[in-house]
C-alpha positions in Angstrom: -4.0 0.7 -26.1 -0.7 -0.1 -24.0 2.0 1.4 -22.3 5.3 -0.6 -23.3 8.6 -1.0 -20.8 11.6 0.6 -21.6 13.2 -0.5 -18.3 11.2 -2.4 -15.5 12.8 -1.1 -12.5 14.4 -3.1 -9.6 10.9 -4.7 -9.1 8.0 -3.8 -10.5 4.7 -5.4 -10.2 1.0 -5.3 -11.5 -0.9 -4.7 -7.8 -4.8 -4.2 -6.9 -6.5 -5.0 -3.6 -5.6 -8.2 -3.6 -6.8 -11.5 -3.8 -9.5 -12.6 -1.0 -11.2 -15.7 -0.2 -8.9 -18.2 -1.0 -6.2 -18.7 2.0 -8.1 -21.6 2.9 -6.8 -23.6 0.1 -3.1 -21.9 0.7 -3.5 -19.2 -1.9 -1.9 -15.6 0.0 -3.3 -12.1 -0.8 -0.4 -10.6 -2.8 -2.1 -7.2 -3.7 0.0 -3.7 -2.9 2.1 -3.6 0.1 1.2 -0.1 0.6 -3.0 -0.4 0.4 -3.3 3.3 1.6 -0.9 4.8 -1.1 -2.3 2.5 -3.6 -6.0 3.8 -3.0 -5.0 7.5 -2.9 -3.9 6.8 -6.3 -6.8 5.2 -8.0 -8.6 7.6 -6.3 -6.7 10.5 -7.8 -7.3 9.3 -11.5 -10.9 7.9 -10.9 -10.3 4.8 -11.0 -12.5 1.9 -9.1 -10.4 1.1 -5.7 -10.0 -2.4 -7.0 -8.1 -1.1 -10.2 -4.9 -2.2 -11.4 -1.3 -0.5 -11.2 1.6 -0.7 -11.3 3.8 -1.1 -7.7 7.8 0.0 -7.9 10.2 -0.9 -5.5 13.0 1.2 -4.6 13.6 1.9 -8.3 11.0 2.7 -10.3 10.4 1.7 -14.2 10.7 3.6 -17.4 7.3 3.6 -19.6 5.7 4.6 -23.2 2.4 5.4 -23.1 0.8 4.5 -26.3 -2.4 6.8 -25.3 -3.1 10.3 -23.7 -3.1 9.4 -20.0 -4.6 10.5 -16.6 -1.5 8.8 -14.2 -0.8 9.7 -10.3 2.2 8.8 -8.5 2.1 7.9 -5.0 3.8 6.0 -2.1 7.4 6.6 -2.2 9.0 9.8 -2.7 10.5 8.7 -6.1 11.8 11.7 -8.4 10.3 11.3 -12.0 10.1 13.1 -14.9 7.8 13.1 -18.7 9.6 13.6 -21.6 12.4 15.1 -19.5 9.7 17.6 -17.7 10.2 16.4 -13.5 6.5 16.2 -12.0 5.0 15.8 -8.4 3.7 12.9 -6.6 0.0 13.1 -4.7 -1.8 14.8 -7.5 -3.2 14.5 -10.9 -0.5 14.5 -14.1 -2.3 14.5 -17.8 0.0 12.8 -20.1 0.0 13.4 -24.2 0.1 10.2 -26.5 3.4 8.9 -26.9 4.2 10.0 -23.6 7.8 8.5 -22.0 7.3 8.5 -18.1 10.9 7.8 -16.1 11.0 7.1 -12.5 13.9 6.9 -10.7 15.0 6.0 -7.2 13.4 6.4 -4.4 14.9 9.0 -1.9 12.1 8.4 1.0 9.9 4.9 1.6 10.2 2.1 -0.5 7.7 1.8 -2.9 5.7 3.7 -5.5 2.1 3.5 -6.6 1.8 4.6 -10.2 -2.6 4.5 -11.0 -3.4 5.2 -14.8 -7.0 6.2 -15.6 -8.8 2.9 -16.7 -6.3 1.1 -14.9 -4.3 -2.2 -16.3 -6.3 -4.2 -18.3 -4.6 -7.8 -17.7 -6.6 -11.0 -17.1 -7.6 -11.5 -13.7 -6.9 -14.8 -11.8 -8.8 -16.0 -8.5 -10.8 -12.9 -8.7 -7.4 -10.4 -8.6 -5.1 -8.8 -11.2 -2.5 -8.6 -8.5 0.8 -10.6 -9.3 1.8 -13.9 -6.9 5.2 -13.4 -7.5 6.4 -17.3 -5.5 3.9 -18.9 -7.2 4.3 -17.2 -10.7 0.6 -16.2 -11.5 -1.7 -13.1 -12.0 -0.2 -9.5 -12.8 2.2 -9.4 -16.3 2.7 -13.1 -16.6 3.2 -13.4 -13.1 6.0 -12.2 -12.7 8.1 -8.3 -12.1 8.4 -5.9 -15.3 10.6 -6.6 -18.1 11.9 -4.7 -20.8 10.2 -5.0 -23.7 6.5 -5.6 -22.0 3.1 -3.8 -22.9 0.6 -3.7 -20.7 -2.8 -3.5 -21.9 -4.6 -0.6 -20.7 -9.0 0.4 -19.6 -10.7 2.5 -21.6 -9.7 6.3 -20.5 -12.0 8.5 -18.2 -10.5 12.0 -19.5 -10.1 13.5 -22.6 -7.0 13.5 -24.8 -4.3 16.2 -24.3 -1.8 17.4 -26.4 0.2 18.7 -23.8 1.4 17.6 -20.5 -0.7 18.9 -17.5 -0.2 18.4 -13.8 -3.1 19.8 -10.9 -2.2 22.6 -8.6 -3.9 20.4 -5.9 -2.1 18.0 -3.9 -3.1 15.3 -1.5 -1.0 15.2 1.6 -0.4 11.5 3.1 0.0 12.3 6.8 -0.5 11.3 9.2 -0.4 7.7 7.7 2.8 7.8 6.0 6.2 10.0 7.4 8.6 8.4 5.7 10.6 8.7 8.6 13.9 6.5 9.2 12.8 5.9 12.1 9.0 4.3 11.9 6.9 3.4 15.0 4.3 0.5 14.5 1.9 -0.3 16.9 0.9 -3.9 17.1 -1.7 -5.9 19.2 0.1 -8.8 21.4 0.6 -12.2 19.5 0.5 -16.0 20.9 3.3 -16.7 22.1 3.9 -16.0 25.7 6.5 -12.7 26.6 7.3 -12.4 22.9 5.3 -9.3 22.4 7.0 -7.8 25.7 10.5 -8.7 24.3 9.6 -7.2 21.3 8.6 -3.9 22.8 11.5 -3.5 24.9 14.1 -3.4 22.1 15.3 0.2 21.9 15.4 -0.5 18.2 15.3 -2.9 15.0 16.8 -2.3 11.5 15.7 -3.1 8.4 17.7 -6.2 6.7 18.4 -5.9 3.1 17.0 -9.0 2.8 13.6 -7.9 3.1 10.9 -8.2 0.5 7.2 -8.2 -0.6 6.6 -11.4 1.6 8.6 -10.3 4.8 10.7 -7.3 6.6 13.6 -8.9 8.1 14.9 -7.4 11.4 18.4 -7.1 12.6 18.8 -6.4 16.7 19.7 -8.1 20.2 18.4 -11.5 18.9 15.4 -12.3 21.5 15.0 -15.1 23.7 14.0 -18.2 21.6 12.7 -20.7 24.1 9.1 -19.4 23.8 9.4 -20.9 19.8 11.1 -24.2 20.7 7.8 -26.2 20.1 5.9 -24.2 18.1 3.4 -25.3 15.9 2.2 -24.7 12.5 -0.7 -21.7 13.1 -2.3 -19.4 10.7 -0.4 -16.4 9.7 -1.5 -12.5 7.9 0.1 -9.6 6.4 1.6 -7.8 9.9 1.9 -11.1 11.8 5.3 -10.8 13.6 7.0 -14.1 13.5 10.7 -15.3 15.2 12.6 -17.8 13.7 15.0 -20.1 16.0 17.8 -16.9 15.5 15.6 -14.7 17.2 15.5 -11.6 14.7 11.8 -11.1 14.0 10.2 -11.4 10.5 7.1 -9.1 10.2 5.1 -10.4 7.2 3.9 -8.4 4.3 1.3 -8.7 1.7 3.0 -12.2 0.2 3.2 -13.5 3.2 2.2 -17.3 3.4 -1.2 -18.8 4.7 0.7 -20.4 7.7 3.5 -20.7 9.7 5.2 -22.4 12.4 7.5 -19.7 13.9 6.2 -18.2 17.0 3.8 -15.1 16.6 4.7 -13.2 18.9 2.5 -9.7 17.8 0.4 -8.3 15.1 0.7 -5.2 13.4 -2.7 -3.3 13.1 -4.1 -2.7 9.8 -3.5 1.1 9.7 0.0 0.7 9.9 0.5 -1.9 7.2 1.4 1.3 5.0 4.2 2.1 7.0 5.6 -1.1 7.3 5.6 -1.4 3.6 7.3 1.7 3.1 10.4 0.9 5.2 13.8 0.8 3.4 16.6 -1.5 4.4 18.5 0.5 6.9 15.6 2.1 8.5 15.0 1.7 12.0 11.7 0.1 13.3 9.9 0.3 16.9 6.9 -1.2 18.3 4.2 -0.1 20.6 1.5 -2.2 22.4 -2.3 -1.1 21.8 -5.3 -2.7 22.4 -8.0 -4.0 19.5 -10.4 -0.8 20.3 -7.5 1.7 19.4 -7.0 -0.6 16.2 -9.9 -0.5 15.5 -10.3 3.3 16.1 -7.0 3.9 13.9 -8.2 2.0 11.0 -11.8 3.6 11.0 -10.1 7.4 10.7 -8.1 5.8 8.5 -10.9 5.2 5.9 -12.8 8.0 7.0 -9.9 10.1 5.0 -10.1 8.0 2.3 -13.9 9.0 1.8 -13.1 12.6 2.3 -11.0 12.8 -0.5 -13.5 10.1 -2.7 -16.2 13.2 -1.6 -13.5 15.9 -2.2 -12.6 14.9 -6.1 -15.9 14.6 -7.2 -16.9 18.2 -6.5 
């Protein structure tokens, strides 16, 4: 069974986890920008958390289901409708065969995580379904949603309906994602010497429209470049914030390259890689300075909600 495209949406992508183990030989992660939104979602229609779906930027994809459906939608607060019915985001939605799911755009964050039960069937490469959009491989032929696309689907985990059904029960995301305009990210200090405190010090950075699945681009008081005049090539991760010779920093995201020769002048932790991926050009972006026990403490509550609500849906 598939679903087939009726309109693909600004940019929409097959995601999982990622793919691991292979920067060495220059190959990045790619997976979903938003991990935590992502895994609330497979999580919601009992999937594996490595399972497929389907990651919509800013716009979101029209879809024929070609089977009944478990789906979730999660992430970005993205208004969306079956058969011309609206339903709700965090929680589960049973969809009838023949189903037509339209999402719209997003009026909060940027992207939207769209888990069906079984998830997406297509081939992996390197170990990953996820799509490597530069290099053109993995996902739907490695490359964003088109019309006219079907998407092989996993064998179902509920039974058919007739009817569409959504849960009473909602998952809220906070405190990990706010959706604010305004988003705060707390980063651990980078390299390059009295980057990070420039950094800090800015009242403010907005998002550039320029931004993508590889990097947010931020506009500001450009920051003194002489730190990055001879800087060399060094590795480089999702959340690595980078300045180029004009001074307005790049924080990488999930595509982002296996190295880089810009200075690195922070990092942003792990548990607020969600947040960063959900910020929409125009938003406005600060940083705070933590050490790597607080990281580490953030991230560990973090997953600690995750397995609550693993615990949680299968009661």
């Amino acid at each position: 069974m598939h679903i087939e495209v009726i309109e693909g949406g600004l940019l929409t992508t097959v995601q999982d986890r990622g793919r691991h183990g292979w920067r060495h030989l220059g190959v990045g992660c790619a997976g979903a920008a938003d991990a935590y939104s992502a895994a609330v979602a497979n999580l919601l229609v009992g999937n594996p958390p490595d399972a497929a779906l389907l990651e919509a930027t800013l716009r979101g994809p029209t879809l024929r289901f070609e089977r009944a459906a478990t789906i979730a939608l999660c992430g970005a607060d993205m208004a969306a409708d079956v058969d011309g019915i609206p339903v709700a985001p965090w929680r589960r939605i049973v969809l009838a065969d023949g189903a037509t799911l339209r999402l719209r755009n997003a009026q909060r964050g940027a992207r939207l995580y769209l888990a069906i039960d079984g998830g997406i069937a297509v081939a992996p490469v390197l170990g990953s379904r996820s799509t490597e959009l530069r290099a053109g491989f993995g996902g739907h032929r490695g490359r964003a949603l088109r019309p006219g696309d079907r998407l092989p689907l996993g064998d179902a985990t509920q039974s058919p309906s007739a009817t569409l059904q959504q849960a009473d029960a909602w998952f809220d995301p906070s405190p990990d994602l706010t959706f604010a305009p305004d988003a705060n990210l707390r980063v651990l200090a980078g390299s390059a010497q009295g980057g990070c405190e420039a950094l800090i010090a800015a009242p403010a950075w907005t998002v550039a429209p320029a931004s993508n699945r590889q990097g947010v681009r931020l506009l500001g008081a450009a920051l003194t470049t002489g730190f990055a005049a001879d800087a060399r090539s060094e590795p480089v991760l999702p959340g690595t914030v980078q300045v180029p010779p004009d001074g307005r920093p790049i924080v990488l995201l999930c595509d982002a390259q296996t190295v880089g020769g810009y200075a690195r002048v922070a990092h942003v932790i792990e548990a607020d890689l969600p947040r960063l991926a959900q910020c929409r050009p125009g938003d406005r972006v600060r940083f705070a300075l933590v050490d790597e026990d607080a990281a580490f403490t953030l991230r560990r509550a973090q997953t600690q909600r995750l397995a609550r609500l693993a615990v949680a849906l299968r009661r």
